[in-house]
C-alpha positions as CSV (number, residue, x, y, z in Angstrom):
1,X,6.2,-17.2,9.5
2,X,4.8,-14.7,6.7
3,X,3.6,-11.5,8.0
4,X,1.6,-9.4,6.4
5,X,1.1,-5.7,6.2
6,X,-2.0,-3.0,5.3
7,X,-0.8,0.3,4.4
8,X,-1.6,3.7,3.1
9,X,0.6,6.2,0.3
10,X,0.2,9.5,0.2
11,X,1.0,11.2,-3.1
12,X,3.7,13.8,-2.3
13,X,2.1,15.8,-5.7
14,X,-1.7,15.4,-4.9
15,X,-4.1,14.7,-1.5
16,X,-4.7,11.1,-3.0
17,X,-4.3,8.6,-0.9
18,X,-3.4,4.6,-1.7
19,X,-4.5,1.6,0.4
20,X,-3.2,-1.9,-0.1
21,X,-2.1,-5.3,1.4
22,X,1.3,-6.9,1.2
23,X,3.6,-9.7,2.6
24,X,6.6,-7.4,1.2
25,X,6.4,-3.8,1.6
26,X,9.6,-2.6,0.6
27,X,9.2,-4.6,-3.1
28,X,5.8,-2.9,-2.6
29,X,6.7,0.3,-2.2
30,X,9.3,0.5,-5.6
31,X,6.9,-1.3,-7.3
32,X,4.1,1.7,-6.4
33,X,7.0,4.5,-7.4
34,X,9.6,3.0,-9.5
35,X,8.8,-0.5,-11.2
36,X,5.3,-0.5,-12.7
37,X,4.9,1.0,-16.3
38,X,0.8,1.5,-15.8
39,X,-2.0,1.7,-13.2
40,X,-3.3,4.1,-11.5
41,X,-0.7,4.6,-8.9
42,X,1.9,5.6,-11.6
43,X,-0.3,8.8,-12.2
44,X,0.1,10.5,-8.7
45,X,4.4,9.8,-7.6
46,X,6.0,9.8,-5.6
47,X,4.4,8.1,-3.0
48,X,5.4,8.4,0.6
49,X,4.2,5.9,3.6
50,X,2.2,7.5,5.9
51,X,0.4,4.5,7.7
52,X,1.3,0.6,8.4
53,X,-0.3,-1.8,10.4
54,X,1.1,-5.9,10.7
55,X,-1.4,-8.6,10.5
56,X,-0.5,-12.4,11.3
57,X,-2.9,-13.8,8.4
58,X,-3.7,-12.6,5.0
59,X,-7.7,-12.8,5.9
60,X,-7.0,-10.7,8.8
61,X,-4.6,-7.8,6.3
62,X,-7.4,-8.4,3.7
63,X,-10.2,-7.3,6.3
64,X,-8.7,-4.3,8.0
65,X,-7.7,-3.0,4.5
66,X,-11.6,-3.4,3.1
67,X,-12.7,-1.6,6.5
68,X,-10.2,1.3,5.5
69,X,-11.5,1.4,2.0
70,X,-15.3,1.8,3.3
């Protein structure tokens, strides 16, 4: 069974903070500091995890990340 996880970055150069969904969090996570060539999270690395939370369903992940993003 798939789990799935919300979490939160924290910029180790700036106070920004990231929030996002995943069934993989470790591809995540190098894909937030080492993998993607553009977006917005490229701006503000390294990222560090400061928060995780597991969820059963995707609905359920995709809820309690749109509450933390309110």
């Amino acid at each position: 069974m798939e789990e799935y996880v919300v979490y939160i970055l924290a910029s180790s150069k700036t106070e920004k903070l990231y929030k996002g969904h995943t069934s993989n969090l470790i591809e995540r996570f190098k894909s937030h500091n080492a993998l993607s060539e553009k977006g917005w999270t490229i701006r503000y690395r390294p990222w560090r995890v400061v928060f995780v939370r597991f969820f059963k369903t995707k609905k359920e992940a995709m809820c309690f990340e749109k509450y933390l993003k309110t």
